[in-house]
Every structure is written in C-alpha cells, then in structure tokens.
C-alpha positions as YAML, in Angstrom:
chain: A
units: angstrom
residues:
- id: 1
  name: UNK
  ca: [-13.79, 14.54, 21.46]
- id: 2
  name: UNK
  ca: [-11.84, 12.53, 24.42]
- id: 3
  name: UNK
  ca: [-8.04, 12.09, 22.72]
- id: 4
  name: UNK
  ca: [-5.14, 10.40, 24.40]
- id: 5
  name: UNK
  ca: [-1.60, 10.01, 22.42]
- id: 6
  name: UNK
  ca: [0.26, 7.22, 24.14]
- id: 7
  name: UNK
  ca: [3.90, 6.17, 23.64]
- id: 8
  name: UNK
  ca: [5.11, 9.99, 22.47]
- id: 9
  name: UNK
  ca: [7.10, 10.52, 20.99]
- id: 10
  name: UNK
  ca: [8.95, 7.90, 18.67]
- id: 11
  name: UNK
  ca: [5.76, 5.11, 18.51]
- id: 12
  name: UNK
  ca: [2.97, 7.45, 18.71]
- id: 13
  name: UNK
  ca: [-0.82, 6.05, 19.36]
- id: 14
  name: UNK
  ca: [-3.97, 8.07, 18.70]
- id: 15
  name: UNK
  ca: [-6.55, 6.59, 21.47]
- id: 16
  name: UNK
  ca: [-10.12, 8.21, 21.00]
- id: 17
  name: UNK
  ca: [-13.00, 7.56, 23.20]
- id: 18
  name: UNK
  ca: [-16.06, 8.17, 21.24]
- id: 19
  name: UNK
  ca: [-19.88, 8.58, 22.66]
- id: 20
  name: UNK
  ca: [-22.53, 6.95, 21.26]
- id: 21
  name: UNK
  ca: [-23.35, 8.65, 17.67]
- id: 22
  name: UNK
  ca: [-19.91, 10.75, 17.58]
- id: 23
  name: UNK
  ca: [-17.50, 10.28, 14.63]
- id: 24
  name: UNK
  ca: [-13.50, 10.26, 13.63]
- id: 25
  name: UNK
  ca: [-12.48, 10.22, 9.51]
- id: 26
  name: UNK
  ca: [-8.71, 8.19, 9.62]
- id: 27
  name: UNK
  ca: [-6.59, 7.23, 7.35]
- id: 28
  name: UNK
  ca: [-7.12, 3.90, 5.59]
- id: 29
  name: UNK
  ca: [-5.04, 1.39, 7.18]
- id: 30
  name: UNK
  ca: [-4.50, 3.49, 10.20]
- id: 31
  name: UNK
  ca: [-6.67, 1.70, 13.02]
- id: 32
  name: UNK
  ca: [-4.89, -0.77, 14.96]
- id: 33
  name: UNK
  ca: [-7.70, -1.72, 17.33]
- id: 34
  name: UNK
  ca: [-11.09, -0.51, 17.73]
- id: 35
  name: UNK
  ca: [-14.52, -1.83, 20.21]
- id: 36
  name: UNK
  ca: [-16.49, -3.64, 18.58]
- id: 37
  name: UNK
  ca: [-19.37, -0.98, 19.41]
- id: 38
  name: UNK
  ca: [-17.73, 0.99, 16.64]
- id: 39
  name: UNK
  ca: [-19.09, 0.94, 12.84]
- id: 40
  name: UNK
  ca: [-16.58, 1.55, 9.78]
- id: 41
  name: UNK
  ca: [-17.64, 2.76, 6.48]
- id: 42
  name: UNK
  ca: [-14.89, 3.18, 3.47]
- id: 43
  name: UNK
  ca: [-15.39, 6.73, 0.87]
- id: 44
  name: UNK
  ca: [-13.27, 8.15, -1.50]
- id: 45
  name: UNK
  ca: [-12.23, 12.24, -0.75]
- id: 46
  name: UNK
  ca: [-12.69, 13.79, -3.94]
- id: 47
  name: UNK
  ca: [-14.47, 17.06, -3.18]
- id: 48
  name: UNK
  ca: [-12.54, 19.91, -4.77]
- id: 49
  name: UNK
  ca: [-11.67, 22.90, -7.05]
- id: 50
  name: UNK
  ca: [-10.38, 20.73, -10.01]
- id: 51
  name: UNK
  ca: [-12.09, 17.77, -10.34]
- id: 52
  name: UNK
  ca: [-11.35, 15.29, -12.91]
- id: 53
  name: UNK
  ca: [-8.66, 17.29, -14.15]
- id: 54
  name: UNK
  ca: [-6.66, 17.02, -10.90]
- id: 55
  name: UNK
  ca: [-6.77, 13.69, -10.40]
- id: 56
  name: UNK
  ca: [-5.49, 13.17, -13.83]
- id: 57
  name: UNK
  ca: [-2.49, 15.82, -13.28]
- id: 58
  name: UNK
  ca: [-1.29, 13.98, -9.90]
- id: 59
  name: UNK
  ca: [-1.67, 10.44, -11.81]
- id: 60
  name: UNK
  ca: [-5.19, 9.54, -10.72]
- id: 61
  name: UNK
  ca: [-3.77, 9.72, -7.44]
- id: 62
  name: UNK
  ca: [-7.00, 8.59, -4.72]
- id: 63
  name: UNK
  ca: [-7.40, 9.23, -0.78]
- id: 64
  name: UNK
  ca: [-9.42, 6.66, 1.33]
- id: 65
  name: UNK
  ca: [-10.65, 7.38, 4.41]
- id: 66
  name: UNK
  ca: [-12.56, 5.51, 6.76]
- id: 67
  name: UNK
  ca: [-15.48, 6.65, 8.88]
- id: 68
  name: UNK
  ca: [-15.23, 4.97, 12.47]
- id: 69
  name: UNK
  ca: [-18.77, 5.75, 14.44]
- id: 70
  name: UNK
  ca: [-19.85, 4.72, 17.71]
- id: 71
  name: UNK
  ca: [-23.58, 3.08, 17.90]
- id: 72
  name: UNK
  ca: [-25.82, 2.65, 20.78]
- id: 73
  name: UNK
  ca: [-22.88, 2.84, 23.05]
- id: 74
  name: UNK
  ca: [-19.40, 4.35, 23.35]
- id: 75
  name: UNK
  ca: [-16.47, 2.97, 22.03]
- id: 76
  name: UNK
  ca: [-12.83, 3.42, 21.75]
- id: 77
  name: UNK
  ca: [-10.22, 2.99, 19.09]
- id: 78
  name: UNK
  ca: [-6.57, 3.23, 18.12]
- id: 79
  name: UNK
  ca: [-4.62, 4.80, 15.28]
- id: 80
  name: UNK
  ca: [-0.97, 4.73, 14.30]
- id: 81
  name: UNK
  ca: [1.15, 5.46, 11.26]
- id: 82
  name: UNK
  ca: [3.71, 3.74, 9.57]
- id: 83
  name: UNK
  ca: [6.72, 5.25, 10.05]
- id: 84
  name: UNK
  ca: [8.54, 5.58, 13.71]
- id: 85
  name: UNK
  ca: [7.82, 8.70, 14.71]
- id: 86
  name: UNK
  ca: [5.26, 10.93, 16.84]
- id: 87
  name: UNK
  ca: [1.21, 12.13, 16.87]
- id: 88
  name: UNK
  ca: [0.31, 15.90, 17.27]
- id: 89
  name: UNK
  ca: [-2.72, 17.79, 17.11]
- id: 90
  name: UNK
  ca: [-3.47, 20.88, 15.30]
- id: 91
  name: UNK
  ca: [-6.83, 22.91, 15.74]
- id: 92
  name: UNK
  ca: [-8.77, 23.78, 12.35]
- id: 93
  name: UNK
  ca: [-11.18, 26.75, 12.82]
- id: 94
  name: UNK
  ca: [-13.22, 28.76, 10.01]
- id: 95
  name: UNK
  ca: [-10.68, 31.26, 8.37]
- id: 96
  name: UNK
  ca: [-7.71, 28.68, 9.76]
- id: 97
  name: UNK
  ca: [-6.63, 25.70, 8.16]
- id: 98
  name: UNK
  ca: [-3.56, 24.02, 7.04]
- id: 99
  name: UNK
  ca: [-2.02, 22.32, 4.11]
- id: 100
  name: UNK
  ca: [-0.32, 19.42, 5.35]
- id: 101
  name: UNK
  ca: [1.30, 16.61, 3.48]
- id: 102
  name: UNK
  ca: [-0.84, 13.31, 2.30]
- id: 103
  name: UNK
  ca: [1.63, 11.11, 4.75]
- id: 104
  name: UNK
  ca: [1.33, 13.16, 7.62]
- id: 105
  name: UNK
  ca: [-2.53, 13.02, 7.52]
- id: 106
  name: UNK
  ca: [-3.81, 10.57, 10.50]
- id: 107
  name: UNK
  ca: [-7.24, 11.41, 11.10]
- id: 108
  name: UNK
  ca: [-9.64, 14.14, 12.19]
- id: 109
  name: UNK
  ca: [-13.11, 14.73, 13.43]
- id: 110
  name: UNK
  ca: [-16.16, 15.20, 11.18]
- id: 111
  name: UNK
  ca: [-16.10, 19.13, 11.16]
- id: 112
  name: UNK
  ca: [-12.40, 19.22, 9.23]
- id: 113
  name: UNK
  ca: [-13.03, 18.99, 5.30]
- id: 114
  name: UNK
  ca: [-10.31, 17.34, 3.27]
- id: 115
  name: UNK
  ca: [-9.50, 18.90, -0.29]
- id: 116
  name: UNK
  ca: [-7.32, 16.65, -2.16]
- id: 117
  name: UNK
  ca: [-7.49, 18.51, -5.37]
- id: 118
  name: UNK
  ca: [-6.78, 22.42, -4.42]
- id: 119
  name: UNK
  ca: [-5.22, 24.59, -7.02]
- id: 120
  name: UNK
  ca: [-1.65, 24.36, -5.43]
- id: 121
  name: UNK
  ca: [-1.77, 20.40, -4.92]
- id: 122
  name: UNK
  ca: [-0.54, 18.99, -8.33]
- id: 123
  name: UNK
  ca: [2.90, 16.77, -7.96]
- id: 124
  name: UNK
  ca: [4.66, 19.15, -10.25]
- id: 125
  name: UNK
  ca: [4.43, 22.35, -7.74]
- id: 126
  name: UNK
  ca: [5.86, 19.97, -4.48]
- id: 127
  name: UNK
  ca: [7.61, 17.14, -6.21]
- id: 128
  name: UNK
  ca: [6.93, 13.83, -7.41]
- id: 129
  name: UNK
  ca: [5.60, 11.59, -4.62]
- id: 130
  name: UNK
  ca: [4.74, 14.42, -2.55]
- id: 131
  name: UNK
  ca: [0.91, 15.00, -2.26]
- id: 132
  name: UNK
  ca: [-0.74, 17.99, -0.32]
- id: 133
  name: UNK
  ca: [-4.09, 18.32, 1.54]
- id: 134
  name: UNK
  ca: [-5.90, 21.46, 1.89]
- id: 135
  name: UNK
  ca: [-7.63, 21.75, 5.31]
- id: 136
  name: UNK
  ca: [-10.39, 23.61, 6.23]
- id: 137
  name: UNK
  ca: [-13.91, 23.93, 8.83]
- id: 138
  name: UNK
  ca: [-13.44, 22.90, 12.01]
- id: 139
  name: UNK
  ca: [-12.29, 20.29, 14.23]
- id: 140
  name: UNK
  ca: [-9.39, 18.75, 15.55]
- id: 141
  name: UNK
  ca: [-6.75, 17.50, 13.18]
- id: 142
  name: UNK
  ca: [-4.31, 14.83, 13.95]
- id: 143
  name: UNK
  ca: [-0.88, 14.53, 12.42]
- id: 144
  name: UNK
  ca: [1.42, 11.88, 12.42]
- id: 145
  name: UNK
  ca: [5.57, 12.58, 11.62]
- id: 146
  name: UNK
  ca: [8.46, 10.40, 10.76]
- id: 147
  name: UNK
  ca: [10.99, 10.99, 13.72]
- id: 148
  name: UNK
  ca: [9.90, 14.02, 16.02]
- id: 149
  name: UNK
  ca: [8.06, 17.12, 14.85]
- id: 150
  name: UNK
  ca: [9.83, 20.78, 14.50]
- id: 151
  name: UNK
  ca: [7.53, 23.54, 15.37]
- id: 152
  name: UNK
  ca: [8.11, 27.51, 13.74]
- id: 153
  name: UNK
  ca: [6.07, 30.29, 14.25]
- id: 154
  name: UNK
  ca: [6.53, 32.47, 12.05]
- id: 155
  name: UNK
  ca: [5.40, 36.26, 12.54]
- id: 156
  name: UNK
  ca: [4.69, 38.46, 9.70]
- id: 157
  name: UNK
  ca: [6.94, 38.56, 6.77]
- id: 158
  name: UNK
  ca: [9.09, 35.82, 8.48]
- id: 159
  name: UNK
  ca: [10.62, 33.18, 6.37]
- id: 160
  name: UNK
  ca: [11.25, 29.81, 6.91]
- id: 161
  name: UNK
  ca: [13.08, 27.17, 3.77]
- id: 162
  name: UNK
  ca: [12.20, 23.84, 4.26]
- id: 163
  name: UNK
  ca: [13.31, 20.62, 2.31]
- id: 164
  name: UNK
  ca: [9.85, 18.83, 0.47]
- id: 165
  name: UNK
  ca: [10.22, 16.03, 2.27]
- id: 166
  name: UNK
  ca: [10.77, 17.32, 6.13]
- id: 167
  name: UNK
  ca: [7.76, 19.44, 5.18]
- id: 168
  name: UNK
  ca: [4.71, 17.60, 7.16]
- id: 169
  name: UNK
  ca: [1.91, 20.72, 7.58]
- id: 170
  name: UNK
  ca: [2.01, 24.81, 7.58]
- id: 171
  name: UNK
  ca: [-1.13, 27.22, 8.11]
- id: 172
  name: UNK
  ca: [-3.32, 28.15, 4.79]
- id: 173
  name: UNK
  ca: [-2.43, 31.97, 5.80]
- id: 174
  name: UNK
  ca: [1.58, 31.66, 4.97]
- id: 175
  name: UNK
  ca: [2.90, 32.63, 1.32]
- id: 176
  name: UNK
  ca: [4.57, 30.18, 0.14]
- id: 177
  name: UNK
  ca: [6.94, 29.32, -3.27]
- id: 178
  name: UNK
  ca: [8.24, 25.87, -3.86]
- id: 179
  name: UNK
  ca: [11.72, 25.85, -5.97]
- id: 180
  name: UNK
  ca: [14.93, 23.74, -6.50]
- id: 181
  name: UNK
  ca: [17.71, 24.40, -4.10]
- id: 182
  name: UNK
  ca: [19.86, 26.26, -5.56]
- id: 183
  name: UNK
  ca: [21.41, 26.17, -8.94]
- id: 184
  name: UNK
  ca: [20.50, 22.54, -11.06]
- id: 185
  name: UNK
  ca: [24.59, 21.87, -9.77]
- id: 186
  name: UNK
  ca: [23.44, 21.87, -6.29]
- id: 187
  name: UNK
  ca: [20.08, 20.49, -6.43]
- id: 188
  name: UNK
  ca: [21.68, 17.30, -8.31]
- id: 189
  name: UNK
  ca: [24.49, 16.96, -5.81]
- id: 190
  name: UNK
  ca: [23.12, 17.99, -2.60]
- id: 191
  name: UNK
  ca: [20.56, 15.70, -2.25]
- id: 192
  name: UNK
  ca: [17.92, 18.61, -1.28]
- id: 193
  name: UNK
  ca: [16.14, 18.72, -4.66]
- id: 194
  name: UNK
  ca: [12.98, 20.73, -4.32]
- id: 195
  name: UNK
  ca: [12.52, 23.54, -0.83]
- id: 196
  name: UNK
  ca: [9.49, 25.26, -0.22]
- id: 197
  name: UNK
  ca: [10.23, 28.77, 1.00]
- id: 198
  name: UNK
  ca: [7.12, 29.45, 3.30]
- id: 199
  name: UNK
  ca: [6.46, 33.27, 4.49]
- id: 200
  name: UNK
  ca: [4.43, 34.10, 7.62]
- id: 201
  name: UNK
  ca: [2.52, 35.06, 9.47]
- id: 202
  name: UNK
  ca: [1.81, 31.06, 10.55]
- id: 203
  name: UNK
  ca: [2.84, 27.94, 12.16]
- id: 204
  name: UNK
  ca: [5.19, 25.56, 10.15]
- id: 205
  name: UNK
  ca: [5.57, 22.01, 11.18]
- id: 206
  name: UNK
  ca: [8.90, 20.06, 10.28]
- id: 207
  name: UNK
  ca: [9.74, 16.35, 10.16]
- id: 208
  name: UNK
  ca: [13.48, 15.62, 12.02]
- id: 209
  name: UNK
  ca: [13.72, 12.38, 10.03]
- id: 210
  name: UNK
  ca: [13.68, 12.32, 5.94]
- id: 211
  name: UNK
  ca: [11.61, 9.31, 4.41]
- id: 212
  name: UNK
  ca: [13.54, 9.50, 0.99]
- id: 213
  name: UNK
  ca: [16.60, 9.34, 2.38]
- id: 214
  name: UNK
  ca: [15.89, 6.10, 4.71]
- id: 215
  name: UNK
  ca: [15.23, 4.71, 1.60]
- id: 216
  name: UNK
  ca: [18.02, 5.48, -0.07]
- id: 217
  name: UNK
  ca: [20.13, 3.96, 2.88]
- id: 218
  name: UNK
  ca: [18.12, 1.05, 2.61]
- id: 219
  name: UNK
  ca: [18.77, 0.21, -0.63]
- id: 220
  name: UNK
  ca: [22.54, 0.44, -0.49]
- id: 221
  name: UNK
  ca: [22.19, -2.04, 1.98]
- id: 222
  name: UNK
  ca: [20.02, -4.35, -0.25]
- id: 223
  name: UNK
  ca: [21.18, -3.67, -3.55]
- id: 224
  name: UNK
  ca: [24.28, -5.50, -3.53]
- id: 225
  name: UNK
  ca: [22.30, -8.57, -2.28]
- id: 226
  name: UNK
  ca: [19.67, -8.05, -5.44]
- id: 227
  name: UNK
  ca: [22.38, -7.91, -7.58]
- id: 228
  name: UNK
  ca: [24.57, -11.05, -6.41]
- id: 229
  name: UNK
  ca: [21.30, -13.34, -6.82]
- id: 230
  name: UNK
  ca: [20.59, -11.69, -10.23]
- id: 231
  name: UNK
  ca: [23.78, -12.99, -11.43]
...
C-alpha cells in the first residue's frame, strides 16, 4: 500500500493512496478526508478467545472500525487522531504481532486481524480505561501517540517498566506482568498507579506525553469555574 505521514511529528496525518479494489480498516472517526471514489462500510471487531464473556468483563466495551475501499478507480484518503501527537508504522508478520493500546490504534490494512477480547485484555489486568488489542497476520499497522513516540528494543531477558498510560504498543513475543508501583503508599501518592514490567526479547513503544494527567491539569483549571457557577 502507497503511505505518506505528513506533518510528523506533533499533528501527524496518515495519507493512503489506494488502487482500485485495495482496502484500509481505521478507526471510527479517524478519516478526515477521503475521494469520493472511496466506499465506507461500518462492522463491529468482536472476533476472539472470550466472547460474550469478555465483553461483559471490560463493561461491554465495543470497537468500530470502518472499511474504506477504492472502486473502479483509485482513491486517496486521510486519517488523524485526536490527541497532538505523531503516526508510526509497525510491520505485522505471521509469528509477529503486537499488543498495542485501544487509543493508539489508527488503522491497518486488510491482512492485520484485530482481537479485542484476548485472554490478557480485561480492564482489571491494565487498568480501568485502558483497553488492549491483540495483533496478528499480516500487514502494515499504523499507530498514532499522544506527544512523540519512545522506541526500546529490548534483547533477551531485557526489561523495560513502563507507566499504563505511556504504554502505546509492545511485540506479542515479550513477557510481560502488569502491577502497582510500588507499595499501595506510593502508588496513591505518586501518581504512577499501575506499570507494566515488559521482558524481551521485543520492541516496546512509549508515549512522551500522559493523557490522564492532561486531564487532571485540565480540570484544576476548570474546576474552580464549575464550582463558582454551582454556587
């Protein structure tokens, strides 16, 4: 598939150029422009190892994605994210996939399956709000970050600890354990809550900016305006 990403690396665009009869799956809400050569259909990814059951353990939680095919003639289309940051590309092949976070997910080409409901995805193993893909098959995979993206390889037995929510993607052949930092003391007043403690061999891909905590900084800027008109 032709691929440009424009604007690296804080306001990222995914441009694809797509023949006649090729595919991309994207994110719902992702495509910011598109020829109108291109067709869109909207499905539901809920292929997986524990059906019903997972959905109900990570709240019912759903994943739209939207097909984007070009018809009797080539077309081209743009995708961006959300939040101010940058577009990479990782390379799925059989035997080497990733896990990467729900947020981070941008699109990818027809080849790449998306498994929403692996046995390590639940929101109790990477915290509340956090929700994990399982990659496999192969194709190209495109990623999108808040703030710029940390690359680690890691070599065999190498370990890397990485706060929950700077974690964006890491390759299905690393270990890894997912635990609070520290004693409950620490993980209360730090701020770092839950880590994931990721052993190689495998690439890990980190997040320079935290979404939580631009939240929280957020809100102590509107919070005091909330609570003067609630008065």
């Amino acid at each position: 598939m032709e691929y440009e990403i424009k604007y690296k690396p804080s306001y990222a665009l995914l441009e694809v150029n797509l023949k006649p009869g090729e595919s991309i799956t994207a994110e719902a809400g992702s495509m910011s422009w598109m020829h109108p050569t291109i067709e869109v259909h909207t499905h539901m990814r809920k292929k997986g190892l524990l059906g019903t059951i997972g959905l109900a353990l990570i709240g019912g939680q759903s994943f739209f994605v939207n097909e984007f095919t070009a018809t009797n003639a080539a077309g081209k289309a743009g995708f961006s994210a959300a939040p101010l940051g940058d577009v990479d590309t990782l390379t799925v092949v059989p035997g080497k996939g990733f896990i990467i976070q729900k947020a981070a997910y941008l699109a990818s080409e027809k080849g790449v399956n998306l498994d929403i409901e692996w046995q390590g995805f639940t929101k109790g193993v990477f915290g509340q709000g956090l929700f994990m893909i399982k990659t496999s098959g192969e194709g190209l995979l495109f990623i999108n970050t808040f703030g710029a993206i940390d690359k680690h390889v890691l070599g065999a037995g190498e370990r890397l600890i990485v706060d929950n929510y700077h974690l964006v993607a890491f390759s299905d052949s690393c270990q890894y354990q997912v635990t609070k930092f520290g004693g409950w003391k620490e993980t209360l007043l730090s701020g770092e809550f839950l880590v994931t403690d990721i052993t190689g061999p495998g690439e890990v891909y980190v997040q320079t900016k935290n979404i939580r905590e631009m939240a929280d900084w957020l809100w102590t800027l509107i919070e005091p305006r909330v609570q003067a008109k609630a008065r």
